[in-house]
C-alpha positions as a LaTeX table, in Angstrom:
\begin{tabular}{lrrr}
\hline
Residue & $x$ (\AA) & $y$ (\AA) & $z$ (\AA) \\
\hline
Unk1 & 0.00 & 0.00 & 0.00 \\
Unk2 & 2.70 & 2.40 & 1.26 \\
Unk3 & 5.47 & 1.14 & $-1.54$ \\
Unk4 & 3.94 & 3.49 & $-4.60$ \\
Unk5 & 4.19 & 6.58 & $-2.63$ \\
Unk6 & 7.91 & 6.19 & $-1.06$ \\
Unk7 & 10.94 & 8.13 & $-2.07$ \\
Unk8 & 14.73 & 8.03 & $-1.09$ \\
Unk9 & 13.51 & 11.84 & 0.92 \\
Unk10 & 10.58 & 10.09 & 2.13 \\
Unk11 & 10.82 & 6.56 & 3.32 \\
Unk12 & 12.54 & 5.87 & 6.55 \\
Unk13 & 9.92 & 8.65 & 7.79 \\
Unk14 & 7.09 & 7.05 & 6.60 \\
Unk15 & 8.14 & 3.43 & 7.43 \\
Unk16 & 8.94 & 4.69 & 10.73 \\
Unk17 & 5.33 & 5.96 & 11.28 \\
Unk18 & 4.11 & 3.14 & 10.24 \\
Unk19 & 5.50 & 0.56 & 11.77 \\
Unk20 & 2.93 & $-1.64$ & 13.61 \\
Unk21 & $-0.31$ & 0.43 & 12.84 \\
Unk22 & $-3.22$ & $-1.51$ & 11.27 \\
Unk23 & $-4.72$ & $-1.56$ & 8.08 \\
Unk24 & $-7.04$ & 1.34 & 8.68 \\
Unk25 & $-4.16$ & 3.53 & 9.86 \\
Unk26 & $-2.40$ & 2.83 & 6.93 \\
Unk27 & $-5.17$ & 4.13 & 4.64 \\
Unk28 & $-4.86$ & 7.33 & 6.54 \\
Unk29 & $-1.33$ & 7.62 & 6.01 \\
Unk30 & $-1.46$ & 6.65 & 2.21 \\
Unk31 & $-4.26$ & 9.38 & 1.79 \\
Unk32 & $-1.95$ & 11.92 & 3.78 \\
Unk33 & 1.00 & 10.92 & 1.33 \\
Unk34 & $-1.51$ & 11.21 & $-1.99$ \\
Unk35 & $-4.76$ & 13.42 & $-0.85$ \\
Unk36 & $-7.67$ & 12.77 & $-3.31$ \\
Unk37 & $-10.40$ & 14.90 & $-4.37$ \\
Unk38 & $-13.62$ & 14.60 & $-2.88$ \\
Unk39 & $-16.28$ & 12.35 & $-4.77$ \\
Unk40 & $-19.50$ & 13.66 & $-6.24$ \\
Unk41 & $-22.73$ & 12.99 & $-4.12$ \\
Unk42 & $-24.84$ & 10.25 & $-6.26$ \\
Unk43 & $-28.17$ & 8.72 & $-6.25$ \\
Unk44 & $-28.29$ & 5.44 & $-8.97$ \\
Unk45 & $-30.23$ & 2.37 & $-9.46$ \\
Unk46 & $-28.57$ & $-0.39$ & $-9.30$ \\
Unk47 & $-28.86$ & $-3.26$ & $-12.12$ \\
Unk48 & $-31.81$ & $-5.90$ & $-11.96$ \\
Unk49 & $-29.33$ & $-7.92$ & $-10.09$ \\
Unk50 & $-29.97$ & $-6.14$ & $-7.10$ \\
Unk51 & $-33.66$ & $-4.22$ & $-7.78$ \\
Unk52 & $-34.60$ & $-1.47$ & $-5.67$ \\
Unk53 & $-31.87$ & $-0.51$ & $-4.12$ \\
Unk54 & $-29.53$ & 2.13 & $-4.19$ \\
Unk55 & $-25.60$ & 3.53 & $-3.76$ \\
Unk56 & $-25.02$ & 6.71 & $-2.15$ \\
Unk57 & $-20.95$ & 7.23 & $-2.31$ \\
Unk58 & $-20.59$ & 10.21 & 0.22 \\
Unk59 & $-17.46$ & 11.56 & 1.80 \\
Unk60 & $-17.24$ & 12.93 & 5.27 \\
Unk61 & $-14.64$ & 15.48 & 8.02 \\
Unk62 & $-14.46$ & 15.30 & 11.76 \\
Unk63 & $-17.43$ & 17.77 & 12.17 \\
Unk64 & $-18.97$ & 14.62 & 10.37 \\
Unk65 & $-19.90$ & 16.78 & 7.44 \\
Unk66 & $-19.97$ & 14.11 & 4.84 \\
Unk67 & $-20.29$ & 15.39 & 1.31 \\
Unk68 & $-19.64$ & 19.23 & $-0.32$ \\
Unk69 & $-20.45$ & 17.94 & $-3.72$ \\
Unk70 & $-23.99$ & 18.81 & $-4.97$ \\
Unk71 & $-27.02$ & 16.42 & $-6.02$ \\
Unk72 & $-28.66$ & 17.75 & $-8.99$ \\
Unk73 & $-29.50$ & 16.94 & $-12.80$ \\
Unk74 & $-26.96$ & 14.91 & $-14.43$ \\
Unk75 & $-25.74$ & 17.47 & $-16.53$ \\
Unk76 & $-24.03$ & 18.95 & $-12.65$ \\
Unk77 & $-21.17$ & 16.76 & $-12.35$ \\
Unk78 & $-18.79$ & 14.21 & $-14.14$ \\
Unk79 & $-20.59$ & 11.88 & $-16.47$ \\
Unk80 & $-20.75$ & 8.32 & $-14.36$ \\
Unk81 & $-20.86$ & 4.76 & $-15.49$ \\
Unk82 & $-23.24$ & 2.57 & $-15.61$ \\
Unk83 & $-22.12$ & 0.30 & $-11.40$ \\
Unk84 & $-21.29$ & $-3.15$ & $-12.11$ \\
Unk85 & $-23.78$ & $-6.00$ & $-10.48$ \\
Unk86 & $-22.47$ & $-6.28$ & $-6.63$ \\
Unk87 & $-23.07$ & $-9.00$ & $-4.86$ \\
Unk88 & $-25.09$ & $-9.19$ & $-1.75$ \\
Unk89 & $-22.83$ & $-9.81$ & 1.07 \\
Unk90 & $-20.36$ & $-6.91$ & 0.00 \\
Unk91 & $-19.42$ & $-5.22$ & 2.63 \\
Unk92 & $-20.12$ & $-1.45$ & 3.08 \\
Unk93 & $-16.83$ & 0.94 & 1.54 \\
Unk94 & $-15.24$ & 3.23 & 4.23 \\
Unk95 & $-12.27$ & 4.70 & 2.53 \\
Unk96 & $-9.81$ & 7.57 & 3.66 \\
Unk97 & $-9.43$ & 9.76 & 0.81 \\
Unk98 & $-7.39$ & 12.46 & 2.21 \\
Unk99 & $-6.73$ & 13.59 & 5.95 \\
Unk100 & $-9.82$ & 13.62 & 7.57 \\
Unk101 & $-11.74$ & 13.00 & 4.77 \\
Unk102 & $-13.43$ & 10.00 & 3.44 \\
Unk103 & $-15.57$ & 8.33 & 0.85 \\
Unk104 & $-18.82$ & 6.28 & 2.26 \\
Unk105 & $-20.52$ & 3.93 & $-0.06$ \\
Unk106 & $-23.61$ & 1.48 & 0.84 \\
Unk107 & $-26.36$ & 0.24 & $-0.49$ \\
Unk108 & $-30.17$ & 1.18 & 0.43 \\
Unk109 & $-33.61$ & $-0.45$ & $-0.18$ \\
Unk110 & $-36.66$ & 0.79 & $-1.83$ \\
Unk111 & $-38.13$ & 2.01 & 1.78 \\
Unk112 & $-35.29$ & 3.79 & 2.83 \\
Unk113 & $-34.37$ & 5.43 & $-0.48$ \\
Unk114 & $-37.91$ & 7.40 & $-0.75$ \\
Unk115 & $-36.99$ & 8.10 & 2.94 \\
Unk116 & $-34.64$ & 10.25 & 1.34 \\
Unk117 & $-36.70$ & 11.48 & $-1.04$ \\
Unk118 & $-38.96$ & 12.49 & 1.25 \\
Unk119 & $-36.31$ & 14.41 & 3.76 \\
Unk120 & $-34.78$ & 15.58 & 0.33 \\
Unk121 & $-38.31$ & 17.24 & $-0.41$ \\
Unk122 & $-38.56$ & 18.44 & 3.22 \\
Unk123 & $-35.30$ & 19.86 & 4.25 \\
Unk124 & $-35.28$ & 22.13 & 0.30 \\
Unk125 & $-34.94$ & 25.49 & 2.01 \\
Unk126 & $-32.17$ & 24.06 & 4.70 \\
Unk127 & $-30.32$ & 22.05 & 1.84 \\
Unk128 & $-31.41$ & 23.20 & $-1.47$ \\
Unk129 & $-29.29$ & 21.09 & $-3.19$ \\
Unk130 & $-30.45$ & 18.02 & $-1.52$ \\
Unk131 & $-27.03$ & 16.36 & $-0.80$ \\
Unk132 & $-27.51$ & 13.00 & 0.50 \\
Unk133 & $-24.27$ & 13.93 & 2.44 \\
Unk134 & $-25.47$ & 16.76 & 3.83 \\
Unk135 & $-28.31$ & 14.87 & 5.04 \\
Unk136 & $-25.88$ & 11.83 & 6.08 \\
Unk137 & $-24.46$ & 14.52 & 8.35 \\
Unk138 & $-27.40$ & 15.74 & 10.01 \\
Unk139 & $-28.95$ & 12.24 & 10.92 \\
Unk140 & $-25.93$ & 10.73 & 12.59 \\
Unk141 & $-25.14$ & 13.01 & 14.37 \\
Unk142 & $-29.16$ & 12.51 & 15.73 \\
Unk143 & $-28.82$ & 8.82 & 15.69 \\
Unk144 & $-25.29$ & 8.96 & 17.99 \\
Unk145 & $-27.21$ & 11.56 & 20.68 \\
Unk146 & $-30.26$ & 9.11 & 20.83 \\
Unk147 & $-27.69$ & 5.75 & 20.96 \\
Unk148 & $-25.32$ & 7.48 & 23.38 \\
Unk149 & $-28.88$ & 8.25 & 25.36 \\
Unk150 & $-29.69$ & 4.47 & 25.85 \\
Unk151 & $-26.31$ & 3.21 & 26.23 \\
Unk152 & $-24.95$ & 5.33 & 28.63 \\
Unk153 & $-27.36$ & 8.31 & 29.84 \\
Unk154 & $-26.19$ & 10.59 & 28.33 \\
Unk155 & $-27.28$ & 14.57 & 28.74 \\
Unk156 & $-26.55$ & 17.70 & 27.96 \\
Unk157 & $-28.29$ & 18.77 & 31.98 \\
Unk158 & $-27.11$ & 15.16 & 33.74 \\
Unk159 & $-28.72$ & 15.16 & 37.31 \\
Unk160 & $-26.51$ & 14.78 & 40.65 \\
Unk161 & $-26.71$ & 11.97 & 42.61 \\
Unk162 & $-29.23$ & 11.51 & 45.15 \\
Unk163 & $-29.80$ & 10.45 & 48.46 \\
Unk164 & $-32.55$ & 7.46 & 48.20 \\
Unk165 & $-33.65$ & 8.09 & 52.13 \\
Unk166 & $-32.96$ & 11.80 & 52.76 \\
Unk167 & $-31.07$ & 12.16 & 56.27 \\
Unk168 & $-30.12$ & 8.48 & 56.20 \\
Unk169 & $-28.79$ & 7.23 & 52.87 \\
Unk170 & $-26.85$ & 8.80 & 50.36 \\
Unk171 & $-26.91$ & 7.89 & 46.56 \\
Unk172 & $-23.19$ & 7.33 & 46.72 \\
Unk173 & $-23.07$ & 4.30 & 49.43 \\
Unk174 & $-25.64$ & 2.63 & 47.66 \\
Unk175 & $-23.33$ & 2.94 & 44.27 \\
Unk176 & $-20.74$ & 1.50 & 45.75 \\
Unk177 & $-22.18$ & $-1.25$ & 47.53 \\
Unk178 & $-24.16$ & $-2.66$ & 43.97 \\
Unk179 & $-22.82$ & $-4.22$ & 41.19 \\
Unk180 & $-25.28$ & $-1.85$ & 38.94 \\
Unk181 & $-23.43$ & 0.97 & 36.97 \\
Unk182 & $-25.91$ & 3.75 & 37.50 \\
Unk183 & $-25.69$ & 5.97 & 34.08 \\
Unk184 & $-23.23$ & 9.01 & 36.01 \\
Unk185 & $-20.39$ & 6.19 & 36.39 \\
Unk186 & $-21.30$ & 4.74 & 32.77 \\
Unk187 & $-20.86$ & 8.79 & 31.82 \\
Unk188 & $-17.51$ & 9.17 & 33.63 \\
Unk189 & $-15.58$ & 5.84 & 32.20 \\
Unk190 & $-16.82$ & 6.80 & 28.67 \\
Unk191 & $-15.31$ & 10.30 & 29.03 \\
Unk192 & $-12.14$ & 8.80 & 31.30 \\
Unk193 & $-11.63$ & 6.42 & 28.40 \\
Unk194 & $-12.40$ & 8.24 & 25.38 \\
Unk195 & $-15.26$ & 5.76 & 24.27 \\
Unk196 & $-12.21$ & 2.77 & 23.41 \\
Unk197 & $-11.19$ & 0.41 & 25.42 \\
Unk198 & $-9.05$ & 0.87 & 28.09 \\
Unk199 & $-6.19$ & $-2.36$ & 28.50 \\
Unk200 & $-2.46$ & $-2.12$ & 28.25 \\
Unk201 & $-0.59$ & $-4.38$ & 27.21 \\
Unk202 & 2.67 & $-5.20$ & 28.94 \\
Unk203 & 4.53 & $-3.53$ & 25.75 \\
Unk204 & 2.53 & $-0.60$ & 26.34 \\
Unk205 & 0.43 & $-0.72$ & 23.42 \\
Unk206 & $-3.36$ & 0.54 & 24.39 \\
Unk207 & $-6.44$ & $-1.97$ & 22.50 \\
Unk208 & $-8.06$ & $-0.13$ & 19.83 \\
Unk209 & $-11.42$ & $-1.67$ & 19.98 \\
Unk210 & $-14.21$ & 0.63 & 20.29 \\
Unk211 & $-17.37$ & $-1.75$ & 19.82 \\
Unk212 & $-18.89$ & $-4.25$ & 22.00 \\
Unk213 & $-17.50$ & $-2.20$ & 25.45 \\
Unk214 & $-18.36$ & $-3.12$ & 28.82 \\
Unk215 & $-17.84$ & $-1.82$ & 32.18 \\
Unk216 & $-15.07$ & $-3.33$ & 33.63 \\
Unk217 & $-13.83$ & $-3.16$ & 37.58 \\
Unk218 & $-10.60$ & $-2.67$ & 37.56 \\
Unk219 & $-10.34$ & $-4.10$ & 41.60 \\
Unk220 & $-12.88$ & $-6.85$ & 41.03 \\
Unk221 & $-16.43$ & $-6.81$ & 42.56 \\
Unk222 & $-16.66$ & $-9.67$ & 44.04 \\
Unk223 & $-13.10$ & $-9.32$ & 46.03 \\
Unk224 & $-14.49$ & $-6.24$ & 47.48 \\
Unk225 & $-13.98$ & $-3.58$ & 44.38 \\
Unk226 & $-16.48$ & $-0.74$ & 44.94 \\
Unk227 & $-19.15$ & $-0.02$ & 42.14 \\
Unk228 & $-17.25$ & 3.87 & 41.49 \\
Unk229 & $-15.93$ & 6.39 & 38.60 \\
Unk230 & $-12.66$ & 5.40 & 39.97 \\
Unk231 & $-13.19$ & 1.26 & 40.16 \\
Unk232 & $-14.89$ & 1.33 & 36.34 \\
Unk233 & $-13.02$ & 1.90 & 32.88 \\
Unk234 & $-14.01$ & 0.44 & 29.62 \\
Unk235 & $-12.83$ & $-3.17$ & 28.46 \\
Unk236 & $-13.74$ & $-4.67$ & 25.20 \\
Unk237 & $-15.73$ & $-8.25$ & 25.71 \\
Unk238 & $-12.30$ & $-10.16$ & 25.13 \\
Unk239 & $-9.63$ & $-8.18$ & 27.42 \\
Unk240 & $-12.77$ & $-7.79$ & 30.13 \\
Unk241 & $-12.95$ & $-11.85$ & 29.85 \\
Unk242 & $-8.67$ & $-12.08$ & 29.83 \\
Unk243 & $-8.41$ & $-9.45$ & 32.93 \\
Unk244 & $-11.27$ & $-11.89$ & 34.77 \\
Unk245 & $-9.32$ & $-15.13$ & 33.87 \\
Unk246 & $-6.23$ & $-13.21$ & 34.47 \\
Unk247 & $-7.58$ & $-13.05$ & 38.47 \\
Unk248 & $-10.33$ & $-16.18$ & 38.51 \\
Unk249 & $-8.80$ & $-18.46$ & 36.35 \\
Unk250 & $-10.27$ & $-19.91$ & 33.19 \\
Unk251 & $-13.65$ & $-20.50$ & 32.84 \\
Unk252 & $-14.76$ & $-24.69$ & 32.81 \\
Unk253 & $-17.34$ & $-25.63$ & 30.36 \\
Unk254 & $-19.64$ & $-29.04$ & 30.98 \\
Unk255 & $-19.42$ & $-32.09$ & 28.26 \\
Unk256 & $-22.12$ & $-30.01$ & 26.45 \\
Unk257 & $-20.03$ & $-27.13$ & 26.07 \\
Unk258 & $-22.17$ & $-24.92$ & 28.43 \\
Unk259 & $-20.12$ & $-22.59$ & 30.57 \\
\hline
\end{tabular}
C-alpha cells in the first residue's frame, strides 16, 4: 500500500510511522501521502441484479460533514458509469481519501431510499441542493445523541446523585455497595476512556477496539472492588474476559459445552 508513494527523501519517515499500525491507519497515512479529491454525491439504481436498491458514495470530516459535492441533474457533475452488479454480502466501503476526509458507499432499499426522497423534499430550504451527504451529516449526528442516550445516559443537563432516604442514605453508598453501573459512572468511564477500550498491554500498546464495550472493575467486585468512577473503565468483551481469567482463572465448560 505504502510502496507506490515512497521516495529516497521520504521513506525511513514514513516506514517509521508506520511501523505496527493496522490496516485502517495505513489508509490514513497513504491518503496523507496522496490526498484525493472529494467524490460527487450520487443517487443510482442499481442493475436488476440487485432491484430497488440504491448507492449513495458520500465523503465525510471530523465535524462529520460528509459530502460538499452537490445532487442535482446529471448534466451537474462528471458523467458516471453505468455500477457493475455487486453482490449481496459486499461489505459497506469506508475509505480515507485524504486527511480527515473520506468516501462512504452502501447500499439502500426501496423504503429507505424514498426516505430520502422524502427528507430531500422536506429539508429544500435548509439544503437546497439536496445532498444526501449533507443529510448523512445531520442524521448521525441525531442517531449517535439518541444511541449514546440508551447506552450510557447521556445529557446535555445530567442530574446529581441523590440520596434514596434523605437524612439516612446517600446515593453514593448505595453505588458503591451494587454491582449496577448507574448511568453518572457509565458517563464518567466513557469520558475517562475516550469511548475505546481501556487495557495495556505489557509492551505498552493501548487496545483499539471501540465496539462491543463493557464496564469493567478494575479491583474486582466480588473481592471487594467498589461499584465507582474510579473502580470502572471500559474493556472490550475479550480483554474484560482475559483481565477476569487473568484473576479467577479460566472459565470450565460441561461435556455439552455450556459454561
Amino acid at each position: 500500500m505504502l510502496s507506490p508513494h515512497l521516495t529516497p527523501e521520504n521513506h525511513e519517515a514514513v516506514l517509521a510511522r508506520a511501523s505496527g499500525r493496522g490496516r485502517r491507519e495505513i489508509e490514513a497515512l497513504v491518503a496523507e501521502l496522496a490526498p484525493r479529491p472529494d467524490v460527487p454525491s450520487s443517487v443510482r439504481k442499481l442493475p436488476s441484479a440487485a432491484p430497488g436498491s440504491m448507492l449513495i458514495p458520500a465523503t465525510t470530516s471530523p465535524a462529520t460533514r460528509v459530502e460538499e459535492a452537490t445532487l442535482g441533474s446529471p448534466e451537474s457533475g462528471p458523467p458516471i458509469s453505468s455500477p457493475r452488479p455487486l453482490q449481496t454480502t459486499r461489505r459497506p466501503i469506508i475509505e480515507t481519501t485524504s486527511p480527515e476526509r473520506y468516501r462512504v458507499q452502501f447500499t439502500i432499499g426501496k423504503e429507505s431510499h424514498d426516505k430520502l426522497r422524502r427528507v430531500q423534499a422536506l429539508l429544500r430550504r435548509e439544503i437546497p441542493d439536496g445532498d444526501p451527504g449533507t443529510i448523512f451529516d445531520r442524521a448521525i449526528a441525531l442517531l449517535l445523541e439518541r444511541v449514546e442516550k440508551q447506552k450510557l445516559g447521556a445529557t446535555t443537563k445530567p442530574r446529581a446523585p441523590h440520596a434514596i432516604r434523605p437524612g439516612a442514605d446517600s446515593q453514593v453508598s448505595s453505588d458503591l455497595a451494587s454491582r449496577h453501573t448507574t448511568s453518572h459512572i457509565k458517563r464518567s468511564a466513557w469520558r475517562s476512556d475516550g469511548g475505546q477500550c481501556a487495557f495495556v498491554s505489557k509492551d505498552g500498546r493501548r487496545c483499539t477496539e471501540r465496539a462491543f464495550l463493557e464496564f469493567h472493575h478494575i479491583r474486582p467486585y466480588a473481592l471487594g472492588g467498589p461499584t465507582s468512577a474510579e473502580n470502572i473503565s471500559l474493556r472490550c468483551r475479550r480483554h474484560n474476559q482475559y483481565e477476569a481469567e487473568l484473576v479467577f482463572g479460566p472459565r470450565t465448560r460441561n461435556i455439552e459445552g455450556d459454561s
